[in-house]
C-alpha positions as CSV (number, residue, x, y, z in Angstrom):
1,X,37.8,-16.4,53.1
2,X,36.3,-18.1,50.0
3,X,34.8,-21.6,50.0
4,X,33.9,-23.3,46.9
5,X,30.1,-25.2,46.6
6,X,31.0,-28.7,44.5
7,X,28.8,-31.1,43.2
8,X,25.9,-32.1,45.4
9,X,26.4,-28.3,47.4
10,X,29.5,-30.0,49.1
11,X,31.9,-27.9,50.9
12,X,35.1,-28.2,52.4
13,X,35.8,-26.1,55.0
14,X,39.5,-25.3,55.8
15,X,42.0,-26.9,58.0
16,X,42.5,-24.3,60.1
17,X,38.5,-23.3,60.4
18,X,38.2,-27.0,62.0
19,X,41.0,-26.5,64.3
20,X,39.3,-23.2,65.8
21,X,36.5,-24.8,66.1
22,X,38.1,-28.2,68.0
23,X,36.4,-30.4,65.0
24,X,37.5,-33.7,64.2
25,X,36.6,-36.2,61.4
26,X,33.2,-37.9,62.6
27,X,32.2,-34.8,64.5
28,X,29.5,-33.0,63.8
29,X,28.8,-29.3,63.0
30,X,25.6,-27.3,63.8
31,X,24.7,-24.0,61.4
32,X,22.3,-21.9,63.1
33,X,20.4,-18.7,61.8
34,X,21.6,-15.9,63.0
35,X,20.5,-12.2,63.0
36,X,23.6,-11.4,60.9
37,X,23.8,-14.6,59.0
38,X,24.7,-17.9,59.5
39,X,27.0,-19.5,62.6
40,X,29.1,-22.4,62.7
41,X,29.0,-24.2,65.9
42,X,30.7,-27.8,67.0
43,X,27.9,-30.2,68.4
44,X,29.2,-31.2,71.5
45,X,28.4,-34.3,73.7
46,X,27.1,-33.4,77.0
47,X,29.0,-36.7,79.2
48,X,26.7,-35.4,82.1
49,X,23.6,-36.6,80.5
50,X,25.4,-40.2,80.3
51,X,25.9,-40.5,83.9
52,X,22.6,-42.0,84.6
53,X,23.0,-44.8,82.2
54,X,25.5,-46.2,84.8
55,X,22.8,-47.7,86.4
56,X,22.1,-49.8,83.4
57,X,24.8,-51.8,83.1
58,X,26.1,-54.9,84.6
59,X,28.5,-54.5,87.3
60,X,31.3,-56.7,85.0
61,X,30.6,-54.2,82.1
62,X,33.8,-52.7,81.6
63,X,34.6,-49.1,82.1
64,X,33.8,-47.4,78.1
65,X,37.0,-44.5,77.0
66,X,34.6,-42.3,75.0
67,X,38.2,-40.8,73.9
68,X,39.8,-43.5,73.2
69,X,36.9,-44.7,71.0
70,X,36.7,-41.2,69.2
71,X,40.7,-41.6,68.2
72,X,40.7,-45.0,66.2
73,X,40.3,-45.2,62.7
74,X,36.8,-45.3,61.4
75,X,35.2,-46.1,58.2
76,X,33.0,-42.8,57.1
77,X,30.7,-45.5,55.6
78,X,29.3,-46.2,59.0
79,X,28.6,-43.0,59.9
80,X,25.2,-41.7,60.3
């Protein structure tokens, strides 16, 4: 497989790369050095380290769908 490098060393990785790899827009993407080369790994969010922020919140804090939140539209703009 061939990738292009565009303007500004931007490239775009093919649809069905992403789908192997279970990306989706917003996610992010680690490269680590390998001893053959490069890898491409998804960043994934550990929930178990959230659990003991549940003692943070007010008791009439609604329950948060990390899911649900992940699936709406988002403007890339506000991405870090």
């Amino acid at each position: 497989m061939l990738l292009r490098i565009e303007e500004g060393g931007r490239i775009t990785l093919p649809a069905e790369v992403l789908e192997s790899l279970g990306a989706r827009p917003g996610d992010r993407l680690r490269l680590e050095e390998g001893p053959d080369g490069y890898v491409l790994r998804p960043r994934r969010i550990d929930f178990s380290r959230l659990a003991p922020l549940r003692t943070h919140l007010r008791p009439e804090t609604e329950p948060f769908d990390i899911h649900a939140f992940r699936a709406q539209p988002h403007d890339p703009a506000l991405r870090d």
